[in-house]
N, CA, C and O of each residue as an XYZ file, in Angstrom:
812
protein
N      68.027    -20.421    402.322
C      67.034    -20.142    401.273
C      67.707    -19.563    400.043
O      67.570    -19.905    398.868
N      68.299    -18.820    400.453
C      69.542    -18.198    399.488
C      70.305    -19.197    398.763
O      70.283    -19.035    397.543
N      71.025    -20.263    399.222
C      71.707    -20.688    398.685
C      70.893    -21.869    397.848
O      71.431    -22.342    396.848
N      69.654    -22.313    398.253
C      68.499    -23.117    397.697
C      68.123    -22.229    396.360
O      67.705    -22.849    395.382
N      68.233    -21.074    396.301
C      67.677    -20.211    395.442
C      69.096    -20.512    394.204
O      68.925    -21.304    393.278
N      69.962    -20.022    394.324
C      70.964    -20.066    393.684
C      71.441    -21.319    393.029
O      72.114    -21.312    391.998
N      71.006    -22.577    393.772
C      71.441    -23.933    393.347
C      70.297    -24.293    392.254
O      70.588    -24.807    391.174
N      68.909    -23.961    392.654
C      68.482    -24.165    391.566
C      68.592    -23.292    389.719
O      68.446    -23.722    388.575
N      68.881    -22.090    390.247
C      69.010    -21.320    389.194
C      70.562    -21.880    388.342
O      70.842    -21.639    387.168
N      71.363    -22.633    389.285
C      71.909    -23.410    388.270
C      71.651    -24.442    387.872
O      72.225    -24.624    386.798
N      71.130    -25.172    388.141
C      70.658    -26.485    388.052
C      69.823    -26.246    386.660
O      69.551    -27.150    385.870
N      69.427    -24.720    386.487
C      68.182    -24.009    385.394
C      68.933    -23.735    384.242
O      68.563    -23.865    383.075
N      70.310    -23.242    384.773
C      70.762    -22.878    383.829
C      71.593    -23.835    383.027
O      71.623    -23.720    381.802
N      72.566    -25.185    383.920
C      72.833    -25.947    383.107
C      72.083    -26.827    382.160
O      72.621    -27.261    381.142
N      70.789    -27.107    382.500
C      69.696    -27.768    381.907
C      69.465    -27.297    380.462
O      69.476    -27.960    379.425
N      69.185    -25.562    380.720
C      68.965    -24.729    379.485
C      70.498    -25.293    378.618
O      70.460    -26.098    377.687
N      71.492    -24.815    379.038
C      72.562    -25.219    378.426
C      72.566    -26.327    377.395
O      72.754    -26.242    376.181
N      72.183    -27.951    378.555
C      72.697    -28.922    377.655
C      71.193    -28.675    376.574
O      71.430    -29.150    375.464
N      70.080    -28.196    376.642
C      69.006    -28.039    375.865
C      69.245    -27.332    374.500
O      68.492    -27.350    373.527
N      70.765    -26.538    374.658
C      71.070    -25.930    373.601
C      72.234    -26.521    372.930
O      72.456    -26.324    371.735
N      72.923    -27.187    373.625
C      73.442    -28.005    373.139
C      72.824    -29.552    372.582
O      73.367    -30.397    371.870
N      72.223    -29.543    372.866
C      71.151    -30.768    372.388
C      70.461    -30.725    371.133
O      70.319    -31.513    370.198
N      69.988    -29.304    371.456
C      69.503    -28.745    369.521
C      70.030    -28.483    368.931
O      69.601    -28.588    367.782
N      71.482    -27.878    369.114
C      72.600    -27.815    368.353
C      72.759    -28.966    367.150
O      72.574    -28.958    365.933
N      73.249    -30.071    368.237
C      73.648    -31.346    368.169
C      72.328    -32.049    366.688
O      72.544    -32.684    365.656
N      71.269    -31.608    367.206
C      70.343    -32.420    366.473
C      70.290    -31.757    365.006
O      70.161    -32.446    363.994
N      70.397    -30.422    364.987
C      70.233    -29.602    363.831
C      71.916    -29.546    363.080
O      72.104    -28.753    362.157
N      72.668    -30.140    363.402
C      73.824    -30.341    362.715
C      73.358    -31.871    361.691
O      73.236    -32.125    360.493
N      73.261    -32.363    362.561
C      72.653    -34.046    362.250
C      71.639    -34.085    361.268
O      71.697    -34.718    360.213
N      70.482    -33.207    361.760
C      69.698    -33.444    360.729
C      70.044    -32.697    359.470
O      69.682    -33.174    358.395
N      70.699    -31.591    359.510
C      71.275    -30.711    357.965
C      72.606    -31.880    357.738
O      73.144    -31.518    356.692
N      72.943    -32.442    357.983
C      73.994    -33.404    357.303
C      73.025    -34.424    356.906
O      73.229    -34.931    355.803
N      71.680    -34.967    357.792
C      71.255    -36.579    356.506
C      70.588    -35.513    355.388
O      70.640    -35.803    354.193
N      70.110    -34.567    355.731
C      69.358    -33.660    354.797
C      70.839    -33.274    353.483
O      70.554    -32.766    352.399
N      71.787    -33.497    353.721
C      72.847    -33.043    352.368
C      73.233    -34.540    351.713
O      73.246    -34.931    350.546
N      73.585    -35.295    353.170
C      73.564    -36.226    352.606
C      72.387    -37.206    351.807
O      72.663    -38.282    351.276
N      71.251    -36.695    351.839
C      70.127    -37.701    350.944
C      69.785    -36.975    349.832
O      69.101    -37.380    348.893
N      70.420    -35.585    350.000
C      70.073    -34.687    348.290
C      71.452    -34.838    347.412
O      71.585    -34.511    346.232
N      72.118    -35.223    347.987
C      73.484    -36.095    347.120
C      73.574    -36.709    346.457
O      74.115    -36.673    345.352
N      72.558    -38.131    347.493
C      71.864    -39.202    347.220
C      70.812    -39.213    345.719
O      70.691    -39.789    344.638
N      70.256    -38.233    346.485
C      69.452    -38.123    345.139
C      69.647    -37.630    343.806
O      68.795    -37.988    342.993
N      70.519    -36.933    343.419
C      71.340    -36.326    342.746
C      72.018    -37.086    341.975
O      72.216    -36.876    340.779
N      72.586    -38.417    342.888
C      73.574    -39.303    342.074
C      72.497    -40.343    341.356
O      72.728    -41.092    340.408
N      71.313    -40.179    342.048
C      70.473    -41.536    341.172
C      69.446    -41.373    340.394
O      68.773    -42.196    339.773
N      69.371    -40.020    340.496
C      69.029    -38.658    338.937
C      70.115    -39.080    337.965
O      69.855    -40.020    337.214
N      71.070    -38.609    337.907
C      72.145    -38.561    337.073
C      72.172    -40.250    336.680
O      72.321    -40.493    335.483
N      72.069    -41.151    337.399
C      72.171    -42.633    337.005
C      71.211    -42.738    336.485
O      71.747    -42.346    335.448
N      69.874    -42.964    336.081
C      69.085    -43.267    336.163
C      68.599    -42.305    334.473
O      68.064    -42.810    333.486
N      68.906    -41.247    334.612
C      68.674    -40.259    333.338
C      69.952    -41.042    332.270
O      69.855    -41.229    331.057
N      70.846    -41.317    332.960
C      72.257    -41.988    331.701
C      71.475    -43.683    331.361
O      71.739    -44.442    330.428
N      70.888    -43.795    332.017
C      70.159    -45.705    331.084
C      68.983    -45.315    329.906
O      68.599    -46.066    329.010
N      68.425    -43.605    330.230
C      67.551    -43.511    329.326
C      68.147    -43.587    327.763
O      69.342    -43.522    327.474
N      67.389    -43.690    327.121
C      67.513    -43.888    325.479
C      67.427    -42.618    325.279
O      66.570    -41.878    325.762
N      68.756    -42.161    324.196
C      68.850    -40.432    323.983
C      67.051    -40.546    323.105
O      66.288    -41.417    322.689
N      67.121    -39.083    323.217
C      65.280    -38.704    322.337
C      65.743    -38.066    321.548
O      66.548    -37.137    321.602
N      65.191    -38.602    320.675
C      65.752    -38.204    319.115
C      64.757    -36.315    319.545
O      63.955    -35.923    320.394
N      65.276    -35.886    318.693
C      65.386    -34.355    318.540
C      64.178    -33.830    318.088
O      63.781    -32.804    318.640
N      63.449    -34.371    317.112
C      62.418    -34.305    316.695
C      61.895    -35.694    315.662
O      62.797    -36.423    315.248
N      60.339    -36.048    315.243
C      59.949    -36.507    314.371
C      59.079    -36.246    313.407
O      57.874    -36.048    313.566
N      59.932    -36.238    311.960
C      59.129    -35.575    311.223
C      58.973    -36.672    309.735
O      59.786    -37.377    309.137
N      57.615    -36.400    309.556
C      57.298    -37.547    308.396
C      58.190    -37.340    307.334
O      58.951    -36.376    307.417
N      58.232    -38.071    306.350
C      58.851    -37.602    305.056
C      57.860    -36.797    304.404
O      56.670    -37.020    304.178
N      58.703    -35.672    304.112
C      57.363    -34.967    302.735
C      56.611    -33.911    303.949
O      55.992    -32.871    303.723
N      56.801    -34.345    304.849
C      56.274    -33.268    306.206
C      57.148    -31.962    306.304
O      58.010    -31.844    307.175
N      56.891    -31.012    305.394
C      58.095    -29.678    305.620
C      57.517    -28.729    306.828
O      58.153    -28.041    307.628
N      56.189    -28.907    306.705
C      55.867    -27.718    307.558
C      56.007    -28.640    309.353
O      55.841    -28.068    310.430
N      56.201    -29.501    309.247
C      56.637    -30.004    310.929
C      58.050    -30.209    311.295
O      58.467    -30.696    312.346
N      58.943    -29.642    309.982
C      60.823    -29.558    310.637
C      60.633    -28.220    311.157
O      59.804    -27.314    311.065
N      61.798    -28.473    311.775
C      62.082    -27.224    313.395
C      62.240    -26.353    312.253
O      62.503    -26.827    311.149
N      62.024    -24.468    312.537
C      62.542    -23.626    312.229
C      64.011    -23.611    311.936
O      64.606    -23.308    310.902
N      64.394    -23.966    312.963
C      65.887    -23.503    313.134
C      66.634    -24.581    312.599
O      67.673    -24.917    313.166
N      66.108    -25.367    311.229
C      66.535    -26.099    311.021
C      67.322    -25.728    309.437
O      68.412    -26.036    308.955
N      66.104    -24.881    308.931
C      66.645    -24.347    307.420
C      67.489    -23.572    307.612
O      68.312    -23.930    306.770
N      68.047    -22.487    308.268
C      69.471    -21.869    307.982
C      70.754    -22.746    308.123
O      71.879    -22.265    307.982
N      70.488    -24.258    308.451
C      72.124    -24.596    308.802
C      71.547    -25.691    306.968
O      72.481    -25.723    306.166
N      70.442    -26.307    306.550
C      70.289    -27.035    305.812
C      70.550    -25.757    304.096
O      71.102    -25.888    303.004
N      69.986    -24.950    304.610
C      69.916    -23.967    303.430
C      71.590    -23.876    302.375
O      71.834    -24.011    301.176
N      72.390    -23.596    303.544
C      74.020    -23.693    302.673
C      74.527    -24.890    301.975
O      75.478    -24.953    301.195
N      73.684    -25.898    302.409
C      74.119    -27.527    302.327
C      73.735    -27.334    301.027
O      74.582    -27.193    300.145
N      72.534    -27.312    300.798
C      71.180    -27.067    299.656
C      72.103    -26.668    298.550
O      72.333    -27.454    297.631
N      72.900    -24.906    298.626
C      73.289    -24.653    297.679
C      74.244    -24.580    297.603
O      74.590    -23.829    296.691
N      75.261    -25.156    298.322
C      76.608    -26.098    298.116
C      76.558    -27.065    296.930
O      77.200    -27.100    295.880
N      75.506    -27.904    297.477
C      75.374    -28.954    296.198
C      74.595    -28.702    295.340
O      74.218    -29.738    294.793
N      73.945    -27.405    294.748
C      73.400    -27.180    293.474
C      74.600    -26.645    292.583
O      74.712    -26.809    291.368
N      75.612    -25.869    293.557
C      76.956    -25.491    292.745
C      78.298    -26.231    292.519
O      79.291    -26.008    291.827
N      77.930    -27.177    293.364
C      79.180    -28.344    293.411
C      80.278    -28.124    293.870
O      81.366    -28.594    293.536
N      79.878    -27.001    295.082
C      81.108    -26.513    296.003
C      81.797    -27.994    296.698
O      80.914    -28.344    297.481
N      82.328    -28.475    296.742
C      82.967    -29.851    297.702
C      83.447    -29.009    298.666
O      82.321    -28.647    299.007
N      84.043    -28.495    299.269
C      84.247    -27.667    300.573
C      82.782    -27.607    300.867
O      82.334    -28.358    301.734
N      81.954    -26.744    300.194
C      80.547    -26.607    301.429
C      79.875    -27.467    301.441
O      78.903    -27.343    302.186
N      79.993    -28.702    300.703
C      78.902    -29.923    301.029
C      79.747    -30.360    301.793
O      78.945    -30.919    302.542
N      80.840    -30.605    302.297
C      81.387    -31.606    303.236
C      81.280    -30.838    304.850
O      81.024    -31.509    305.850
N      81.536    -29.242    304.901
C      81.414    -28.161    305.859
C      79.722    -28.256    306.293
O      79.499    -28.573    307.461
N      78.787    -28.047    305.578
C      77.666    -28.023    305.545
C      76.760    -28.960    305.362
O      75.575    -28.775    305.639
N      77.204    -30.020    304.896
C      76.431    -31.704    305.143
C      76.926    -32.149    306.182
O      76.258    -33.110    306.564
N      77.927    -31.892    306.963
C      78.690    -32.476    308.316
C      77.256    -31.982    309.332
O      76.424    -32.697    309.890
N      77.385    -30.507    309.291
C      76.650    -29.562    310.276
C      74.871    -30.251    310.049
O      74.332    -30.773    311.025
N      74.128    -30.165    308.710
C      72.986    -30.599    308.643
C      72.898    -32.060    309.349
O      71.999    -32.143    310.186
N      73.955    -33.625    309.078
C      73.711    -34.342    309.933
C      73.724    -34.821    311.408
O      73.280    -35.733    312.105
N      74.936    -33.018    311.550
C      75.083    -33.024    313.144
C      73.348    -32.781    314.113
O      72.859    -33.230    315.150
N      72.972    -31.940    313.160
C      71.592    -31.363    313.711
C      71.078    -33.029    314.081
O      71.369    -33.627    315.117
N      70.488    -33.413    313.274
C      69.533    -34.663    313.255
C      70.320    -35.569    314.343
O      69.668    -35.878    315.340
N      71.173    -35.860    314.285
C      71.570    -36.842    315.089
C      71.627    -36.064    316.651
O      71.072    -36.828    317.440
N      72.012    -35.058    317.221
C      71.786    -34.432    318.320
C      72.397    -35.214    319.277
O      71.905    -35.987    320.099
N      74.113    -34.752    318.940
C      74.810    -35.610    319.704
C      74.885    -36.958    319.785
O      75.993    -37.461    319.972
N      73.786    -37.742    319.666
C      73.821    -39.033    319.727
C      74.844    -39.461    318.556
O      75.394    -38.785    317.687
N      74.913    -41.425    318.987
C      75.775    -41.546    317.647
C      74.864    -42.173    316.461
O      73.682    -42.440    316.675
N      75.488    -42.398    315.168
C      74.688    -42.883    314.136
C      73.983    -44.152    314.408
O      72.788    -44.252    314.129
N      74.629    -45.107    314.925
C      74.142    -46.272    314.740
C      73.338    -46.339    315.696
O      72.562    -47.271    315.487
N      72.957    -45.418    317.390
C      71.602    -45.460    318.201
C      70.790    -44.458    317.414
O      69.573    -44.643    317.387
N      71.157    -43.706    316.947
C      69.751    -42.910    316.098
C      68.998    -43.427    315.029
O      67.856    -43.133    314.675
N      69.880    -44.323    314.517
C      69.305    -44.859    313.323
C      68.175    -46.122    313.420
O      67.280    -46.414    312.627
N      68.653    -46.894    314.984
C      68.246    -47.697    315.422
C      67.017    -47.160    316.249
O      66.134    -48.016    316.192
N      66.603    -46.032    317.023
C      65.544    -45.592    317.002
C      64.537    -45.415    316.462
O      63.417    -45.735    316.862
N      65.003    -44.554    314.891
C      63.909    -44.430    314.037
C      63.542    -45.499    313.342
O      62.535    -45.686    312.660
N      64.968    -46.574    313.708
C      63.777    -47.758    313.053
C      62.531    -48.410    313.296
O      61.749    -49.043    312.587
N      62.565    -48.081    314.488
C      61.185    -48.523    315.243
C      60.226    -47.837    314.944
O      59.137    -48.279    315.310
N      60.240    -46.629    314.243
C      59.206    -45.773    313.822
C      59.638    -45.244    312.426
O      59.907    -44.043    312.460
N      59.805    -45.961    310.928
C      60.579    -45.200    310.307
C      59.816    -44.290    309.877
O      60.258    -43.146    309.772
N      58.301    -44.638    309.480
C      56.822    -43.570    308.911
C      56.896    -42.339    309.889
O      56.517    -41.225    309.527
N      57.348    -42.564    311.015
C      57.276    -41.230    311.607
C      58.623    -40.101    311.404
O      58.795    -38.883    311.452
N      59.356    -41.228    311.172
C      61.336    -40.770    310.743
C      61.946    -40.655    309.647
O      63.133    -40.887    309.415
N      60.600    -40.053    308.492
C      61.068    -40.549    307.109
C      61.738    -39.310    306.979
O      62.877    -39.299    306.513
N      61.205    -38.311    307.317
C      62.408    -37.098    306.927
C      63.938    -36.707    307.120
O      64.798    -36.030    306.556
N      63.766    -37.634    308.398
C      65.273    -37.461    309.500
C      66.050    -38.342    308.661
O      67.165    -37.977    308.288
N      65.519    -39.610    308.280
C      65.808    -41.106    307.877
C      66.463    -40.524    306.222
O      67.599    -40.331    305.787
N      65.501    -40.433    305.827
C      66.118    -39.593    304.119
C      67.227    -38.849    304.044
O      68.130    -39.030    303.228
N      67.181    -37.722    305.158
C      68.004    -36.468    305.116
C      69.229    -36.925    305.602
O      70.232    -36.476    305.048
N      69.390    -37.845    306.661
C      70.721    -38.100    307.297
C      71.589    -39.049    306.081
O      72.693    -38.765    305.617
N      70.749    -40.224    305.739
C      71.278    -41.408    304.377
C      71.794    -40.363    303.609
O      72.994    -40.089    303.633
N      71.062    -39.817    302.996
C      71.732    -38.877    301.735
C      72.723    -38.090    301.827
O      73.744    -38.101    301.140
N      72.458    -37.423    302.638
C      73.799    -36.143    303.153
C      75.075    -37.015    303.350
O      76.159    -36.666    302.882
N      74.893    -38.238    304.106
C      75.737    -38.959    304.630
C      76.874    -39.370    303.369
O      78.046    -39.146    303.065
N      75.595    -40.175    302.837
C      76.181    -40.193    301.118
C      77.194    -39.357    300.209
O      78.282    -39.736    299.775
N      76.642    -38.277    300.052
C      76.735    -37.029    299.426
C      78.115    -36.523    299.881
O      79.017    -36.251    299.088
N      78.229    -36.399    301.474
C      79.508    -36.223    301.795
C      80.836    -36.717    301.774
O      81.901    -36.142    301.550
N      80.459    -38.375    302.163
C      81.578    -39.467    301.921
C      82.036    -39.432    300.002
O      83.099    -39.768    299.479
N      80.955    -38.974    299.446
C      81.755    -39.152    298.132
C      82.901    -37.787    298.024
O      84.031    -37.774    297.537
N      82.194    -36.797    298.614
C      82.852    -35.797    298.177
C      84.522    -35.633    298.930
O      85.398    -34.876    298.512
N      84.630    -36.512    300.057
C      85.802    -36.609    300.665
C      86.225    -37.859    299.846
O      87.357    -37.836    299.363
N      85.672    -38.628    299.698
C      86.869    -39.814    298.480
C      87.352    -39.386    297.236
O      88.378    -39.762    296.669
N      86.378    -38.427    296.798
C      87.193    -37.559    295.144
C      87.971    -36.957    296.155
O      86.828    -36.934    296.612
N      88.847    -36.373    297.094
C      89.382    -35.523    297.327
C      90.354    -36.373    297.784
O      91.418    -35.754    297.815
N      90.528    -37.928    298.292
C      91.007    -38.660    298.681
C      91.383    -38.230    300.164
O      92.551    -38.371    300.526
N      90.427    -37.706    301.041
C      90.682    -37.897    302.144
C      89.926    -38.945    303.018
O      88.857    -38.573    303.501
N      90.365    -40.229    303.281
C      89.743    -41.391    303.388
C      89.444    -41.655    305.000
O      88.868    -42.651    305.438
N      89.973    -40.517    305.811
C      89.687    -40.678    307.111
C      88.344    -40.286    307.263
O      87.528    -41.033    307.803
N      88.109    -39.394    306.915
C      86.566    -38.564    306.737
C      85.748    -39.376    305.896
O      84.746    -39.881    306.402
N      86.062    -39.627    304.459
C      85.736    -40.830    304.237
C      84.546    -41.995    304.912
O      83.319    -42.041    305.006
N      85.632    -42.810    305.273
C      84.915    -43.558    306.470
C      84.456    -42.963    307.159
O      84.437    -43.829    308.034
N      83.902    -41.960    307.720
C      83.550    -41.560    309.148
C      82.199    -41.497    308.323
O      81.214    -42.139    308.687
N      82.198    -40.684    307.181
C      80.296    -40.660    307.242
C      80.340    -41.370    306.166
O      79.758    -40.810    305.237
N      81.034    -42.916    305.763
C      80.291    -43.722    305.284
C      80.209    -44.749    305.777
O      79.913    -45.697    305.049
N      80.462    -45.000    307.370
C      79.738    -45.578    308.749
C      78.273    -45.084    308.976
O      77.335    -45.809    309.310
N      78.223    -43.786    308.753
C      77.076    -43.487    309.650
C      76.156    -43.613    307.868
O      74.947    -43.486    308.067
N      76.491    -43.831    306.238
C      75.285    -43.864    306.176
C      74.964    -45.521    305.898
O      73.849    -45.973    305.639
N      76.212    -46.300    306.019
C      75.978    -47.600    306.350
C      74.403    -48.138    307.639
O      73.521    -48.995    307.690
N      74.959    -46.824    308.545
C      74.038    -47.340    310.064
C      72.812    -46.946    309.235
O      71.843    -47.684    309.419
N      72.666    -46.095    308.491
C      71.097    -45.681    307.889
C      70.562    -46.541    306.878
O      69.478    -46.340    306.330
N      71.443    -47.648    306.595
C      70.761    -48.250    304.954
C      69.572    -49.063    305.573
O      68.635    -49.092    304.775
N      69.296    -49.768    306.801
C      68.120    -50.430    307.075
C      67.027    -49.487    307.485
O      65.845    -49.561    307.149
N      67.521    -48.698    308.165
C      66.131    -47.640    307.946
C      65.592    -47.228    306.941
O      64.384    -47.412    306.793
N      66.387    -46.528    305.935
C      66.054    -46.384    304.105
C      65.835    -47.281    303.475
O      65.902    -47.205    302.248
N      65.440    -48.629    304.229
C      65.436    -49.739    303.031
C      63.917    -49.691    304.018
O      62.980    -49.558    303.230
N      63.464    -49.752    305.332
C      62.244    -49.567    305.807
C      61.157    -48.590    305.318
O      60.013    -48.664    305.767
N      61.501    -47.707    304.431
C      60.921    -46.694    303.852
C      60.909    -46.765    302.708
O      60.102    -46.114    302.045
N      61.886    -47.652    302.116
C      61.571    -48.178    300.546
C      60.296    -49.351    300.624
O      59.429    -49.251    299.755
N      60.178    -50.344    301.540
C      59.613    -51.196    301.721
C      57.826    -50.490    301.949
O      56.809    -51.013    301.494
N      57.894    -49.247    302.741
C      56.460    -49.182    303.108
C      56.210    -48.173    301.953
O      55.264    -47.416    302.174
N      56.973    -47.965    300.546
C      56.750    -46.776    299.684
C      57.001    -45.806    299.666
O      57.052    -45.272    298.558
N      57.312    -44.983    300.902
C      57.700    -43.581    301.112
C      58.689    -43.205    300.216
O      58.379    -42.194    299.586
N      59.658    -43.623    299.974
C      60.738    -43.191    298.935
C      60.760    -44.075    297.982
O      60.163    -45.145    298.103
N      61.476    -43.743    296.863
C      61.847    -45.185    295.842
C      62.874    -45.915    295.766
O      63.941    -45.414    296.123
N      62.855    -47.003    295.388
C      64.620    -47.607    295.426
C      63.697    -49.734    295.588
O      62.527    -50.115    295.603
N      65.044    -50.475    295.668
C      64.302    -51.651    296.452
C      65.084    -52.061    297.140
O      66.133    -51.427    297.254
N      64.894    -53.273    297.869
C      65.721    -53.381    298.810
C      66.879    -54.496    298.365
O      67.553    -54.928    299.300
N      67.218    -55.070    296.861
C      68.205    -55.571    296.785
C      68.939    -54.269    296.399
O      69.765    -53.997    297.271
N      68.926    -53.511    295.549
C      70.393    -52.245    295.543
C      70.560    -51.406    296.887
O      71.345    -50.468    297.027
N      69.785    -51.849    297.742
C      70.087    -51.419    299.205
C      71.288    -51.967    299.604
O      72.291    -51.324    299.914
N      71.136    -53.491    299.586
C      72.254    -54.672    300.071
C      73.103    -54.453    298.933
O      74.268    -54.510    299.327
N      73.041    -54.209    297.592
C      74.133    -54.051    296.909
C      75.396    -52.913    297.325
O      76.615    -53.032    297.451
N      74.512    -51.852    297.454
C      75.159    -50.349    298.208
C      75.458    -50.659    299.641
O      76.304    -49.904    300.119
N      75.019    -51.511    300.401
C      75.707    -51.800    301.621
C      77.227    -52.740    301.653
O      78.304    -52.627    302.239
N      76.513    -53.875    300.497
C      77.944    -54.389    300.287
C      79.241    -53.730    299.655
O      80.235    -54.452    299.731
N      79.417    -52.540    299.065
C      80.032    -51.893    298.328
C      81.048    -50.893    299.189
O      82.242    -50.600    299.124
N      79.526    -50.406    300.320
C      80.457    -49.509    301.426
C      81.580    -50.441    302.118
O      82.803    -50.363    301.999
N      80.846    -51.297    302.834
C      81.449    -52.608    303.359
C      82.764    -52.984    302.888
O      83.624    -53.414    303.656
N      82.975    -52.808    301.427
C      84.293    -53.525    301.031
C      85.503    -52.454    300.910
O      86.709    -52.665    300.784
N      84.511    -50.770    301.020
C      85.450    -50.218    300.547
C      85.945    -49.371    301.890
O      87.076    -48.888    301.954
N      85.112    -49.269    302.792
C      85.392    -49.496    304.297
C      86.758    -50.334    304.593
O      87.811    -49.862    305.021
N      86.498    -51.625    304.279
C      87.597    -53.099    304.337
C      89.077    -52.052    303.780
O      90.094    -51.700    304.378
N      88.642    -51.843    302.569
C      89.847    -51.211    301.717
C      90.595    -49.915    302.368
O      91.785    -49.638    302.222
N      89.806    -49.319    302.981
C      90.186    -47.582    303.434
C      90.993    -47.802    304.889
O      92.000    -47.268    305.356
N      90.170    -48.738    305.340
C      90.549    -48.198    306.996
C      91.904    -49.387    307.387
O      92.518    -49.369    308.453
N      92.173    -50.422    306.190
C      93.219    -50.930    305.849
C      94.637    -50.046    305.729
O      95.695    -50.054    306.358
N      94.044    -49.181    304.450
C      94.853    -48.065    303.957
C      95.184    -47.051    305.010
O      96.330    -46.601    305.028
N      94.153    -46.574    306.038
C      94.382    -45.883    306.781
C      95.017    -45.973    308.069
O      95.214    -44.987    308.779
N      95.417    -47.437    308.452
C      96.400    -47.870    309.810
C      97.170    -47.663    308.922
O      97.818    -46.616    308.917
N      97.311    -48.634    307.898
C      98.900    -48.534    307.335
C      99.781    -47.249    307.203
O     100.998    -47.079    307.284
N      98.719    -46.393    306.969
C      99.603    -44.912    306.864
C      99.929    -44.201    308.063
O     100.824    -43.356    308.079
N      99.149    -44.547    309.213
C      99.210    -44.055    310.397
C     100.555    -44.927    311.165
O     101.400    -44.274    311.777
N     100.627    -45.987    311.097
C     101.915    -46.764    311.267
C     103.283    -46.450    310.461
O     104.299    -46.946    310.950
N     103.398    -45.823    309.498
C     103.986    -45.694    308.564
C     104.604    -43.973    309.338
O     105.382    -43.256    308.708
């Protein structure tokens, strides 16, 4: 009876055993598909957020002051009176920074291509980026630095069809042949600069 007693109490106890080893087993398993499917998910977040179309930063009409961000006039404010004094250091320092805002990381030619789809809603962004863009590239060609130069007279190249969309619906003035005239002009002198600018880099 004794030894009936004892055989089962092992028989109890290895049972319990593999029972704990069994849940062991299962709760390892299940916290590994459980890491492995938040991984999963993680990687097709991250994929899936990179096909989206960057969002432009804000949209603000033209002539709409009271709907630009706050935090938009202290970096535009120095730009402002850079070029009422004809500082060329702070319009090129401070028109860089005002078109960095608007564009928000993105590059010129997808931002520009955004607001084209909406330019009545993008006339402020659309105005402010063309011009500055403008404004700056001249002030680096009187200075003859032609690397900079080109750089923001690409990006206000990428803006002339949006500014010519806003000449077209009235919002600003201008027409749209000295649009194509001023596009062809960048265009050639683009051709001319970035010519000039391998050659010197090879050199």
């Amino acid at each position: 009876m004794l030894l009936a007693t004892i055989h089962v109490k092992s028989i109890s106890y290895c049972l319990d055993n593999i029972e704990v080893d069994v849940m062991k087993n299962v709760l390892i398993c299940w916290r590994g598909t459980m890491k492995k499917r938040i991984i999963s998910f993680a990687l097709v977040l991250v994929i899936c957020l990179s096909l989206l179309p960057a969002i432009p930063v804000q949209a603000v009409r033209f002539g709409d002051v009271a709907g630009v961000p706050r935090d938009y006039w202290p970096i535009f404010t120095p730009y402002e009176t850079a070029d009422k004094n004809n500082d060329s250091r702070g319009i090129t320092t401070h028109g860089e920074r005002v078109i960095n805002y608007w564009l928000a990381g993105s590059s010129a030619s997808r931002r520009a291509s955004e607001w084209l789809a909406s330019p009545t809603n993008h006339g402020f962004e659309i105005n402010t980026v063309y011009n500055v863009s403008r404004r700056v590239a001249l002030e680096y060609e009187s200075r003859s630095d032609y690397a900079n130069t080109i750089r923001f007279m690409q990006i206000q190249l990428a803006f002339i069809d949006p500014y010519k969309a806003l000449i077209s619906r009235g919002i600003v003035g201008g027409n749209a042949d000295d649009m194509e005239r001023v596009r062809q002009q960048i265009q050639n002198k683009l051709n001319a600069y970035q010519g000039g600018v391998s050659l010197y880099a090879e050199i």
